[in-house]
C-alpha positions as CSV (number, residue, x, y, z in Angstrom):
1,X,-61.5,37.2,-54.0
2,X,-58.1,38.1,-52.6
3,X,-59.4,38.1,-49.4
4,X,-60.3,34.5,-50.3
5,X,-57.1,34.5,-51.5
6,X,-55.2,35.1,-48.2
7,X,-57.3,32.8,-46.0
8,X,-55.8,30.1,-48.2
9,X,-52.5,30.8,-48.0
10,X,-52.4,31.2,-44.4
11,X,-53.9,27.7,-43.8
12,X,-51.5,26.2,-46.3
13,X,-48.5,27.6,-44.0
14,X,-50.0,26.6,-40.8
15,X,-50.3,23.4,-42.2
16,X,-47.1,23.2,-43.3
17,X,-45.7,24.8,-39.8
18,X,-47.4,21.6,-38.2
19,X,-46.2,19.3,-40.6
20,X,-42.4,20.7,-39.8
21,X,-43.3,20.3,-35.9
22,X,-44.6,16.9,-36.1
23,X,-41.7,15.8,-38.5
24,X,-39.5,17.6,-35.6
25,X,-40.9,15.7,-32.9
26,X,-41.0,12.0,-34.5
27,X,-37.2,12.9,-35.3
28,X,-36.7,13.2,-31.5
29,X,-38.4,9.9,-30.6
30,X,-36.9,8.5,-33.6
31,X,-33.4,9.7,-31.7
32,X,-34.4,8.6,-28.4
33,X,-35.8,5.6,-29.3
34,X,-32.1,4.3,-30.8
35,X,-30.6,5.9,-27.9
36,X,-32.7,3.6,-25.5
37,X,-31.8,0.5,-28.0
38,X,-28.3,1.0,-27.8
39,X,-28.6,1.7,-24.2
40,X,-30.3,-1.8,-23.6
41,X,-28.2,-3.6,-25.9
42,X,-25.5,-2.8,-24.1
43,X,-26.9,-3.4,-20.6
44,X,-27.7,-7.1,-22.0
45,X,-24.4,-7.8,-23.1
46,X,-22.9,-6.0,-19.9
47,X,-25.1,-8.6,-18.0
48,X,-24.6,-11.6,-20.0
49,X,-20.5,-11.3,-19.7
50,X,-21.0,-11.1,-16.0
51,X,-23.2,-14.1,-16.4
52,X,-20.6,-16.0,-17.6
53,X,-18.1,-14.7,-15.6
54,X,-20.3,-15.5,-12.2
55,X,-20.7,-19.0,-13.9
56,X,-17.1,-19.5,-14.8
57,X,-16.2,-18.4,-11.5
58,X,-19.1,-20.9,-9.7
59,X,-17.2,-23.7,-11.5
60,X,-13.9,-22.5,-10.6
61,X,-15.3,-22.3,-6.8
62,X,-16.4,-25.9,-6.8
63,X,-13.8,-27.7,-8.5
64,X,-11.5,-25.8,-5.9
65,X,-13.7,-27.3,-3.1
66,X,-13.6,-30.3,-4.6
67,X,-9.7,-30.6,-4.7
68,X,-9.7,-29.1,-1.3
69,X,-12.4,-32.0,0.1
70,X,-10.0,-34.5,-1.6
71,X,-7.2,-33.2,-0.2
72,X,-8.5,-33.1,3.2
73,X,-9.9,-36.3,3.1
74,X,-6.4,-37.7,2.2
75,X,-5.2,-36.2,5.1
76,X,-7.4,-37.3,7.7
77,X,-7.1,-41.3,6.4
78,X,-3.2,-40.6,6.5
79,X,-3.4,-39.4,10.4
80,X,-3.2,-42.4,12.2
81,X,-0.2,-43.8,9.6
82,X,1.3,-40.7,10.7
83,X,0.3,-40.8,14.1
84,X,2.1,-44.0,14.3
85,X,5.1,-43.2,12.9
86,X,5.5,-40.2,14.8
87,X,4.6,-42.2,18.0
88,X,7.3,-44.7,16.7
89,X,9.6,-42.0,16.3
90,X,9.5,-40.5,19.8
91,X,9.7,-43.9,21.6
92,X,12.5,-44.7,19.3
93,X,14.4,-41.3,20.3
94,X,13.3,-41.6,24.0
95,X,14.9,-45.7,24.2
96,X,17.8,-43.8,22.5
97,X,18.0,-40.6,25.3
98,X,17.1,-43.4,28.4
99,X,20.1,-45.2,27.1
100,X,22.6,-42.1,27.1
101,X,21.5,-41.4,30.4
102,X,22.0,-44.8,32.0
103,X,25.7,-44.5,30.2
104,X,26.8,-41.5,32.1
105,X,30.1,-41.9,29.6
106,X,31.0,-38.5,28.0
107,X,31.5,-38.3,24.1
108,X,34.7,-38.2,22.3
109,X,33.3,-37.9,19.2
110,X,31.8,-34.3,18.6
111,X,28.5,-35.5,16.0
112,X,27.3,-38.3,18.9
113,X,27.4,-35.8,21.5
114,X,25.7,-33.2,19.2
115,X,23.5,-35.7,19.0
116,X,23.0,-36.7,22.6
117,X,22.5,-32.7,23.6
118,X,20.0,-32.4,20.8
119,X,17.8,-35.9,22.2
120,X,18.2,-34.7,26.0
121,X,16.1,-31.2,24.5
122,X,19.3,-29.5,26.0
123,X,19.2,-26.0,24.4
124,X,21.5,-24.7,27.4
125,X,23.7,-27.5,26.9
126,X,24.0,-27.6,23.2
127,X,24.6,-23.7,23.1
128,X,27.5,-24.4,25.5
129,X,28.7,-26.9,23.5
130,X,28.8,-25.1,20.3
131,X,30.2,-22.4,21.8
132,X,33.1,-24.8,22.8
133,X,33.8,-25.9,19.7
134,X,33.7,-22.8,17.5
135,X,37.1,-23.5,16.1
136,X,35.3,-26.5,14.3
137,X,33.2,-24.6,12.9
138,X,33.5,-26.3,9.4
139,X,32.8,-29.5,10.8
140,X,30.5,-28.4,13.6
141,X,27.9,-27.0,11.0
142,X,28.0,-29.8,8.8
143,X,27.2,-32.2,11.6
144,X,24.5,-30.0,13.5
145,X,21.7,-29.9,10.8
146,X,21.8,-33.8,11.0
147,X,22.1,-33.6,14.9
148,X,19.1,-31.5,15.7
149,X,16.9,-33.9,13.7
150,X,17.4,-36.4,16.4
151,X,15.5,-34.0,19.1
152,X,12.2,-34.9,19.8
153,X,10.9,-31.6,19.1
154,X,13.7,-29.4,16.6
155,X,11.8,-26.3,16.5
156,X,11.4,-26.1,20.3
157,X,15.1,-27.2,20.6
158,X,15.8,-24.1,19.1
159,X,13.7,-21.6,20.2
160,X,14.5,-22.5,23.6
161,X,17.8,-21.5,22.4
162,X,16.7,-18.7,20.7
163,X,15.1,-17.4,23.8
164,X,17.8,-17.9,25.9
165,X,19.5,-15.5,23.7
166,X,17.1,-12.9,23.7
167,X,16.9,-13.3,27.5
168,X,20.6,-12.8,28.3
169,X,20.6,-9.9,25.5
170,X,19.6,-7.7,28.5
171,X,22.5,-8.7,30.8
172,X,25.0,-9.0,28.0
173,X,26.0,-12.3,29.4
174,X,28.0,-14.2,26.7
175,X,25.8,-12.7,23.5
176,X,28.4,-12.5,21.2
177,X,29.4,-16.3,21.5
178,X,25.5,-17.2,22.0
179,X,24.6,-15.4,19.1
180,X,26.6,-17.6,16.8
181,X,25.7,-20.4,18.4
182,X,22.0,-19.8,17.9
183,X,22.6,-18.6,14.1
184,X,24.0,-21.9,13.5
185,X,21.0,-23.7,15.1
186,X,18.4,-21.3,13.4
187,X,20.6,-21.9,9.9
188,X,20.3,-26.0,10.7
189,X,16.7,-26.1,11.4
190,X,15.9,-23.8,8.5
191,X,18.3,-24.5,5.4
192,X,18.4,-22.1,2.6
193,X,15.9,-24.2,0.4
194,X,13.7,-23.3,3.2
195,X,14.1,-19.3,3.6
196,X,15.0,-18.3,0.1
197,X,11.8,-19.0,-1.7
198,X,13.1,-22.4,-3.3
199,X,9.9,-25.5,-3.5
200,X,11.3,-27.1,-0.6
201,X,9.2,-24.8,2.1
202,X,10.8,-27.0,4.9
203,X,8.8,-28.8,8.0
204,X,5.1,-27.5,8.9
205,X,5.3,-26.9,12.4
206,X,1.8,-26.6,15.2
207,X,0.1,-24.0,15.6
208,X,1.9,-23.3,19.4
209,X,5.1,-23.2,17.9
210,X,4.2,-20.3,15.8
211,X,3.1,-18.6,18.5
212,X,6.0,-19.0,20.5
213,X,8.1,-18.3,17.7
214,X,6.4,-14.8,17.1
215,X,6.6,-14.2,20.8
216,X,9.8,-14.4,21.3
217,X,10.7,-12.6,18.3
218,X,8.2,-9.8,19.0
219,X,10.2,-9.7,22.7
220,X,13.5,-9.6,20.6
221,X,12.4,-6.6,18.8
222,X,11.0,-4.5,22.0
223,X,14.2,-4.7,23.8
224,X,16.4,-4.1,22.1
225,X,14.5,-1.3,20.3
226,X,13.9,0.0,24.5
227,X,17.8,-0.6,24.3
228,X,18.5,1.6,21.0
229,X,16.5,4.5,22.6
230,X,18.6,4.3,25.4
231,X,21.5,4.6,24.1
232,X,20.5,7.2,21.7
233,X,19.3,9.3,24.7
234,X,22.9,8.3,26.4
235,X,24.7,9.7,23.1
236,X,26.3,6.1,23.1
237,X,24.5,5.3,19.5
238,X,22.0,3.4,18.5
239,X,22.5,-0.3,17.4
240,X,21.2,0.2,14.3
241,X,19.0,-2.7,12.2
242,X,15.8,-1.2,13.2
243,X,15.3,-2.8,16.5
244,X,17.8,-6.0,16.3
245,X,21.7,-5.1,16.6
246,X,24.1,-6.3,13.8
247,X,23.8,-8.1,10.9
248,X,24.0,-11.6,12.3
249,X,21.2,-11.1,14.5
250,X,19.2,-9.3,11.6
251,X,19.9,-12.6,9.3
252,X,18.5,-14.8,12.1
253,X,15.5,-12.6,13.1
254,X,14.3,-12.7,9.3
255,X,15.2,-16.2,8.5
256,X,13.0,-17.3,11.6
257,X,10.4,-15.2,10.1
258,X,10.7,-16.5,7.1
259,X,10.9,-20.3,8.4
260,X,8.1,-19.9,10.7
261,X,5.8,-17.9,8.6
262,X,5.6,-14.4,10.2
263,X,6.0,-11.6,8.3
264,X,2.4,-10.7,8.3
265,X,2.9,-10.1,12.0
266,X,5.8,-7.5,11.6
267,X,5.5,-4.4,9.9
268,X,6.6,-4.1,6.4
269,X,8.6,-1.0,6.9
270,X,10.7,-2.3,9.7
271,X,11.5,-5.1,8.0
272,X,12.7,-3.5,5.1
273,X,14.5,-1.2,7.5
274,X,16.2,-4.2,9.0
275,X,17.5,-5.5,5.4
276,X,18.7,-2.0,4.3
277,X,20.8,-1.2,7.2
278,X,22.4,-5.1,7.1
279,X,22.7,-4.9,3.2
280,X,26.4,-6.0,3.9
281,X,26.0,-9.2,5.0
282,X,26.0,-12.1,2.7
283,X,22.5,-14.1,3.0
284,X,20.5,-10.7,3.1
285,X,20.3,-10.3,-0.9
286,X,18.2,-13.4,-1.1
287,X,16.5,-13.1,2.3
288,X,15.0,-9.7,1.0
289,X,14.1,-11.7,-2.3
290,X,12.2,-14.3,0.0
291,X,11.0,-11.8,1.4
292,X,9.2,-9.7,-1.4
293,X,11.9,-7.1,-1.5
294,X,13.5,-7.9,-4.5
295,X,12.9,-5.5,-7.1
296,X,13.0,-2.7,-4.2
297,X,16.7,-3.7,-3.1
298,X,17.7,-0.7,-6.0
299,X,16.1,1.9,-4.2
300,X,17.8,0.5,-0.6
């Protein structure tokens, strides 16, 4: 009887014993099973915001192409009008320079021969000219953004110029008198509106022209950086501005870059250079806003 007895008990607490394992192990899928729900849950609202935001983002795309098809479509039916006008321009301004030539008179008045140098696409001329008359300087500037307009080609006016500049840097012929010559011409073909981040982003200009424009900036920088080693080896000093000597020359270098759109071709740490060491000079505050450097001026 109480062997009986025994038996019994012990197959009570083995089935209890399994009881406690089963109730352990449907607590663990119960666990895993909410773990996995939660898991998918959030997987299907991870993928059904990106969804939408592929879907906003598809609409965005094409209505963007579709202003951009507009646009370009208005364009191309405006190309002949401008085409015209452009061609009407040029004949216009070439009657005008035949003319001048014909009348081999010279000018009294200094804003018709600004003019006549700026239609003849005399860059040599003009700089002489300017030079000339430095002690109307008041006058000279307010006439010259109004006489450059009457070139056929402004931009290549005054890069020619500009080149000219850089070119006789090497020999030292004349810079200091060419160099504010060619500031006045770089300041008349790009206004302020146009360098110091205002709406008016001034004249478009071909594809050629940019190019120049970077070459002969990129030539600017090599030699007078070759220069600046030079005289650093000599012990005579560098010129300082990070490649381009003096602040005027720093102003003109960055509003051509500006102008022309070109500071992805320079890098940004010598163009910061050249705003911190010419912090002195009077357009450089809003250049280096125009620029991007605006809330790092505290730092230069």
């Amino acid at each position: 009887m109480a062997t009986e007895l025994a038996i019994e008990t012990e197959r009570t607490q083995k089935f209890f014993n399994d009881l406690d394992a089963r109730k352990t192990i449907l607590s663990s899928c119960t666990q895993l099973f909410t773990t996995l729900t939660t898991h998918f849950k959030s997987l299907q609202n991870s993928l059904s915001q990106k969804s939408l935001s592929l879907e906003s983002k598809f609409q965005s795309l094409e209505s963007n192409s579709q202003l951009t098809l507009e646009s370009l479509s208005c364009r191309e039916k405006s190309i002949p009008e401008r085409e015209s006008a452009a061609a009407a321009k040029v004949e216009e301004q070439r009657e005008t320079a035949l003319s001048e030539f014909r009348n081999s008179h010279s000018f009294d008045n200094l804003s018709d021969s600004l003019k006549s140098l700026c239609r003849r696409m005399d860059s040599s001329g003009l700089l002489r000219f300017v030079v000339s008359k430095r002690k109307e300087s008041v006058f000279l500037r307010a006439e010259i953004s109004r006489a450059i307009m009457e070139a056929v080609d402004p931009a290549r006016l005054t890069l020619d110029a500009v080149d000219e500049l850089v070119r006789d840097k090497v020999g030292k012929v004349g810079v200091t008198d060419k160099r504010w010559a060619c500031g006045i011409l770089v300041q008349a073909l790009f206004p302020e509106g146009c360098c110091f981040g205002r709406k008016d982003k001034g004249p478009e200009f071909a594809r050629s022209v940019v190019e120049r424009a970077a070459g002969i900036l990129e030539n600017w920088k090599e030699e007078d950086e070759v220069e600046e080693k030079a005289d650093g080896e000599g012990g005579g000093g560098g010129g300082g501005g990070g490649g381009v000597v003096g602040p005027a020359e720093a102003v003109m270098f960055l509003q051509m870059v500006l102008g022309f759109g070109l500071k992805s071709r320079f890098d940004e740490e010598f163009l910061r250079k050249l705003v911190a060491e010419n912090a002195s000079r009077r357009d450089m505050a809003k250049l280096a806003a125009a620029i991007g450097f605006g809330e790092k001026m505290g730092g230069m």
